[in-house]
C-alpha positions in Angstrom: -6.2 -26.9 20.8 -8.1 -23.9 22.5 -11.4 -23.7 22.2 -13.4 -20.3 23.1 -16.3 -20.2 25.1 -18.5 -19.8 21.8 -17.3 -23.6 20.5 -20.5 -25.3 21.1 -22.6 -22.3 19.4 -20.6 -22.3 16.7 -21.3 -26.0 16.0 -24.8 -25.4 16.7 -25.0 -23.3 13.7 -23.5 -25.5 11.2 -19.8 -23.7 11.2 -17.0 -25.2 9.8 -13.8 -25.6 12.1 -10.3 -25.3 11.9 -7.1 -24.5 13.7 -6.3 -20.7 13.7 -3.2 -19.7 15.9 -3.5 -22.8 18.3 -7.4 -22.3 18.3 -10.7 -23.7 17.0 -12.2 -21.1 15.0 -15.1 -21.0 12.4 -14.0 -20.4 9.1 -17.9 -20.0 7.7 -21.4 -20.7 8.7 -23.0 -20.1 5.0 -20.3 -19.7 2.7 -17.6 -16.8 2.5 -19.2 -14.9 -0.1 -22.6 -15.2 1.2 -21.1 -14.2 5.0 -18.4 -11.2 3.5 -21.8 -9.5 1.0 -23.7 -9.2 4.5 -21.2 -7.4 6.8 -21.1 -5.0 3.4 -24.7 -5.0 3.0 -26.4 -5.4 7.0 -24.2 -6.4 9.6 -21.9 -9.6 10.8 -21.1 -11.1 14.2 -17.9 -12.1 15.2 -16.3 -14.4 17.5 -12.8 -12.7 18.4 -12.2 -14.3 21.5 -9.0 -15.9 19.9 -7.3 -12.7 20.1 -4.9 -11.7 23.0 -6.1 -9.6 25.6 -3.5 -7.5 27.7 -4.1 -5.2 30.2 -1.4 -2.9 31.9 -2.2 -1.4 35.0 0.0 1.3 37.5 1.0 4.5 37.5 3.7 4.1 34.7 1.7 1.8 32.3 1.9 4.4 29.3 5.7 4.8 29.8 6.4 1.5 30.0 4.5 0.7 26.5 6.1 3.7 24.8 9.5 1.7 24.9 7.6 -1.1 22.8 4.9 0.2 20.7 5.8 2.2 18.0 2.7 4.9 18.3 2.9 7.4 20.8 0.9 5.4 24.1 1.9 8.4 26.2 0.0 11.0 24.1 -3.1 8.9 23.7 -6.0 10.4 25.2 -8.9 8.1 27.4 -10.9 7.0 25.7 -8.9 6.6 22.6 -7.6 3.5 20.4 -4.0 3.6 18.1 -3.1 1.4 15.7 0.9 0.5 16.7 3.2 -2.0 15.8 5.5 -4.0 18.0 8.7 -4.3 16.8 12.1 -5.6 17.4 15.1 -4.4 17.8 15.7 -4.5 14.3 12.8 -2.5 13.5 11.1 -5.3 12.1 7.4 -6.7 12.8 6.6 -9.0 16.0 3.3 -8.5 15.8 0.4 -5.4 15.1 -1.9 -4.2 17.6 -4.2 -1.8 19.0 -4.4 -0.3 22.3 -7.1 1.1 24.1 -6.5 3.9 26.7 -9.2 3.6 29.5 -9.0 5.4 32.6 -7.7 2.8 34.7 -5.7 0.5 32.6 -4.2 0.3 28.5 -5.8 -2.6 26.8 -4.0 -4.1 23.8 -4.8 -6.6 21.6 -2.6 -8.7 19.8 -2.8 -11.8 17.6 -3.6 -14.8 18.4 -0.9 -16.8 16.8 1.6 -14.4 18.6 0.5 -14.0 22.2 2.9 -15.8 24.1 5.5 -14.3 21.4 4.6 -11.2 22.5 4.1 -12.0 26.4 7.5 -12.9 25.9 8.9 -10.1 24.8 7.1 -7.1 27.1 7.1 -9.3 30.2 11.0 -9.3 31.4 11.5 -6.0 29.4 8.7 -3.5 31.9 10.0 -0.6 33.3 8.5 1.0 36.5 5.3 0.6 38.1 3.4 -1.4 36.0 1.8 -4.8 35.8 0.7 -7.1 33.2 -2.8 -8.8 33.5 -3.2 -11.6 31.0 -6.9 -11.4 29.9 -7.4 -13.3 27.1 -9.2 -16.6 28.8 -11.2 -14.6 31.2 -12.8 -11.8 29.2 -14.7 -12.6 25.5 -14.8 -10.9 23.0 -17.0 -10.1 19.8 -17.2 -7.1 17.0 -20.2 -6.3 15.3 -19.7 -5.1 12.1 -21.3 -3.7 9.2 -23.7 -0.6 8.0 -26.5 -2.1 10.5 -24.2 -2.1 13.7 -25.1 1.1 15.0 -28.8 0.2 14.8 -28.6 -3.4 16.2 -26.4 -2.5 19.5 -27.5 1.5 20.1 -30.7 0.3 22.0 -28.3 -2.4 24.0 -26.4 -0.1 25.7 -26.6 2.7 28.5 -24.9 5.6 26.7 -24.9 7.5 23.5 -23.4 4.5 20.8 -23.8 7.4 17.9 -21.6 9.8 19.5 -19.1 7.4 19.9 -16.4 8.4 16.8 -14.0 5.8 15.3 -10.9 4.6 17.1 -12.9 5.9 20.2 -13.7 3.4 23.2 -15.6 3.4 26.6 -17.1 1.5 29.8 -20.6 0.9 29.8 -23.7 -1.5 29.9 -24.6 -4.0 27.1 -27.4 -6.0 27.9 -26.5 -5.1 31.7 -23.5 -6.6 31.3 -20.4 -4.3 32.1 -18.8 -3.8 28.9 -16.3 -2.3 27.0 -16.9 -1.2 23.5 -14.8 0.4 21.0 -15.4 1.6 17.4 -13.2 -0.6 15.8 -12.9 -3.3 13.2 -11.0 -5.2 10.5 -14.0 -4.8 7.9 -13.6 -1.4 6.3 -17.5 -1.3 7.8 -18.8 0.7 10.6 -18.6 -1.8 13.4 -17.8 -1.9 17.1 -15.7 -4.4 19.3 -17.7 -5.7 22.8 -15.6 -7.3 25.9 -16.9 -8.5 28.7 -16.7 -11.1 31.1 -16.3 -14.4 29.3 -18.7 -16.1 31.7 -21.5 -14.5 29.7 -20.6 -15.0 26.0 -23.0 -17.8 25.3 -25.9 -15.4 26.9 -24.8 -12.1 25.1 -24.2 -14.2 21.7 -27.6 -15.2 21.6 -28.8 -12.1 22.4 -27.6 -10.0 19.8 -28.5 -12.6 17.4 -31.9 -12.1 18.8 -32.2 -8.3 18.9 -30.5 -7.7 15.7 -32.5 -10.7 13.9 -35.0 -7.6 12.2 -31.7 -5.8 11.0 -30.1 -9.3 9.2 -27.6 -9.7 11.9 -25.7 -13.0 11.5 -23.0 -15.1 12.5 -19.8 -14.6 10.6 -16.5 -16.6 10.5 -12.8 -16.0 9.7 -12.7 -16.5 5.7 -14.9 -13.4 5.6 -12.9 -11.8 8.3 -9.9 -12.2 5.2 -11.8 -11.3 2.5 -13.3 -8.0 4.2 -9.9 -6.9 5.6 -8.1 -7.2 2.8 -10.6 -5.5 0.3 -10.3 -2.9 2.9 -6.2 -2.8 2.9 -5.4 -4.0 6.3 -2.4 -5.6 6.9 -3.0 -9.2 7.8 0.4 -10.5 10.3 2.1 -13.3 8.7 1.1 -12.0 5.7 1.9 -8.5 5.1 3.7 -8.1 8.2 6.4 -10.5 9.5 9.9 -10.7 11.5 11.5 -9.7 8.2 9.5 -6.6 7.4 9.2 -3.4 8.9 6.5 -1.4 9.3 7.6 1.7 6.5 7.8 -1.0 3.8 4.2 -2.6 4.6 2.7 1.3 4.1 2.6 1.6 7.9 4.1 4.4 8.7 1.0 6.5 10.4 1.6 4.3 12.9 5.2 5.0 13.9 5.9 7.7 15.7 9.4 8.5 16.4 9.4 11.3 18.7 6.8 9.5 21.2 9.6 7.7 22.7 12.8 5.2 22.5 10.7 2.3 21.7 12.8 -1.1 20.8 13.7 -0.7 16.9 13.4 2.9 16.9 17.0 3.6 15.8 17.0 0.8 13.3 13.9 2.0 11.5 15.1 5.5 11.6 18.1 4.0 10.0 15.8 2.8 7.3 13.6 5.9 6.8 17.0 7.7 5.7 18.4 5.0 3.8 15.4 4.5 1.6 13.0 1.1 1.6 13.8 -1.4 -0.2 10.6 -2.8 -0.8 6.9 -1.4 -0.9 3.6 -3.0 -0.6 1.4 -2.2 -3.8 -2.1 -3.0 -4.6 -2.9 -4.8 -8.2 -5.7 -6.0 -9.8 -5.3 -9.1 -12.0 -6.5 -9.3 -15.1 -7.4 -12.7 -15.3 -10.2 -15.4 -13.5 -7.6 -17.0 -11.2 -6.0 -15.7 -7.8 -3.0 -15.3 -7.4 -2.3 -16.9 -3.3 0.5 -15.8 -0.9 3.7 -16.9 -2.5 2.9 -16.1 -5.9 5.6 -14.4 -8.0 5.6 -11.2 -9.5 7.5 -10.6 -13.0 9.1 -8.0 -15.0 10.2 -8.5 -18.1 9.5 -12.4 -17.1 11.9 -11.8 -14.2 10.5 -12.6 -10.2 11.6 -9.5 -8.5 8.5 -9.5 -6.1 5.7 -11.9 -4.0 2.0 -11.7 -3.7 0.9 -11.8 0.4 -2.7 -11.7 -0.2 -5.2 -12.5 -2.8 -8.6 -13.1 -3.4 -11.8 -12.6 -5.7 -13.7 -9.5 -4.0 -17.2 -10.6 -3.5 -17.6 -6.5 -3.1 -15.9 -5.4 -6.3 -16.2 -8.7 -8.5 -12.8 -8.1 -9.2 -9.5 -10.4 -8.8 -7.3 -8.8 -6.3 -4.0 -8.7 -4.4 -1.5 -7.0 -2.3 2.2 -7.9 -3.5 5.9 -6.9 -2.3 8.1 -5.2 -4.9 11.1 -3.5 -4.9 10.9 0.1 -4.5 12.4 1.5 -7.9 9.8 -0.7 -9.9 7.1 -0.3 -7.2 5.3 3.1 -9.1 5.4 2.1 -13.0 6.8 -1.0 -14.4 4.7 -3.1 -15.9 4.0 -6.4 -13.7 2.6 -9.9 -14.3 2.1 -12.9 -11.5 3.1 -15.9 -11.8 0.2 -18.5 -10.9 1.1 -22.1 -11.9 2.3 -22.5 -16.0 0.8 -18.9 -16.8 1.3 -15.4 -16.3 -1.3 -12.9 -16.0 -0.9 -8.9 -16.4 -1.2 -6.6 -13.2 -3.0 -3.5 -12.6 -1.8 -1.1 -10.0 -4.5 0.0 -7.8 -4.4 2.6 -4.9 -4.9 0.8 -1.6 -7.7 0.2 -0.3 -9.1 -1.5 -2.6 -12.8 -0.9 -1.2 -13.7 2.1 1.4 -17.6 2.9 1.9 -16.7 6.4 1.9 -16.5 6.2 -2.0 -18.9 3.7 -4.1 -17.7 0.8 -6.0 -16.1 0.7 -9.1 
């Protein structure tokens, strides 16, 4: 199993272990709940070194990964991120991503638990001058996340943090280590993602731990991680997003952009656009105490005609929540129950997200 450079600080404060995409992650420190209320309240660290780090360099880098993400790479400006999906020929889901334009190379990061998938699939496929670097064990990476980020990491780096919008990125010095930094997440929470050379991760984690002790900074593991994302809406892969689903059905279809280029699966999901989706992601809320887990079965009129991919109590909202596939003619207004063990329990749509801190709290 892979282990990131963080492994031995992770068991120095007290986290509990397990096997995520081939690697030893934490799942929580103090508890889920306790961990998920303070990225919403202060701020969170994050270990992300799990996640794939690809670089393309060469002249014809942005051409060559308009042909397999399905945002337009090519029209990206520097210093801009995109949210894209990689898909297959048949317009379905290898894996989500985002790429960073920087002025010397595109960075994009993929899942963990489909890395090699997707090595696979770009590496005999490049067109032009353009070379694959494959970063993941030699650079770290950590997010920061939460209402207190901007606070905790402003006086640790070299340039203006504030002006820095979301989905923007650029070079600089954290702790005078060369880093890059982007304003992004999978929180819902104003946050930023560091890498940097993963020679220094033990040093820069105890760092920020240090300088962001007065603002309630504080080590954060991967059931969080869930919770937070899905409260906020994101698709989670292997959830929401699979080899049998396409991006228009999971609600993803900001991210496609057909005329930036003749990316694999293009033709396919255009296909599908004009035929109509057969099935939409909805958001519910359940009226009941239990959750309803991936798998779950959704009912009409006592009939499964859908499946839950996500659920959870939200520590935020105090509600039961899920994300479910239905079928697009019942997706709007018929009336839905889940199936969870010998009882059903009555669904409430709910417009996705579930939880944005642009709005307060129901």
């Amino acid at each position: 199993m892979n282990k990131t450079a963080l492994n031995e600080k992770h068991r120095a404060h007290g986290a509990k272990l397990i096997d995520f995409g081939g690697w030893e992650m934490p799942v929580h420190y103090q508890g889920i709940v306790k961990e998920h209320l303070l990225v919403r309240s202060g701020a969170g660290l994050f270990d992300l070194q799990h996640m794939g780090r690809l670089r393309f360099t060469g002249p014809d880098r942005a051409a060559a990964l308009d042909r397999f993400l399905t945002n337009a790479v090519s029209k990206t400006k520097v210093g801009h991120a995109r949210y894209a999906i990689v898909t297959t020929e048949a317009g379905t889901a290898l894996d989500d991503c985002i790429y960073y334009v920087l002025p010397e190379a595109i960075v994009l990061i993929v899942n963990a638990s489909n890395r090699e998938a997707v090595l696979e699939w770009i590496r005999p496929r490049l067109v032009g001058d353009v070379t694959l670097h494959d970063e993941t064990t030699r650079w770290a990476m950590l997010a920061v996340q939460g209402p207190k980020a901007l606070e905790i990491l402003e006086p640790l780096v070299d340039f203006d943090l504030g002006a820095l919008n979301y989905y923007r990125c650029q070079g600089g010095m954290l702790l005078g280590e060369p880093t890059f930094v982007a304003r992004t997440g999978y929180t819902g929470e104003v946050g930023y993602e560091l890498v940097f050379d993963a020679t220094q991760s033990e040093w820069v984690w105890d760092q920020l731990l240090y300088h962001g002790a007065a603002a309630g900074l504080t080590p954060v593991g991967l059931g969080a991680r869930d919770t937070l994302r899905l409260e906020a809406g994101m698709a989670l892969y292997g959830h929401e997003l699979d080899l049998e689903t396409n991006p228009l059905e999971a609600g993803l279809g900001f991210a496609v952009k057909f005329k930036s280029g003749d990316f694999f699966g293009r033709d396919a999901l255009l296909e599908i656009k004009a035929e109509g989706i057969k099935k939409q992601l909805v958001g519910f809320e359940v009226d009941g105490r239990r959750i309803p887990r991936q798998g779950a079965q959704v009912l009409v009129g006592g009939e499964a005609v859908g499946v839950v991919t996500s659920g959870t109590k939200s520590p935020t909202l105090g509600k039961v929540i899920c994300m479910a596939y239905l079928p697009s003619d019942l997706a709007k207004d018929a009336a839905c129950e889940v199936q969870i063990s010998t009882r059903t329990y009555p669904l409430q749509r709910v417009k996705l997200p579930f939880y944005s801190r642009m709005r307060t709290p129901s």
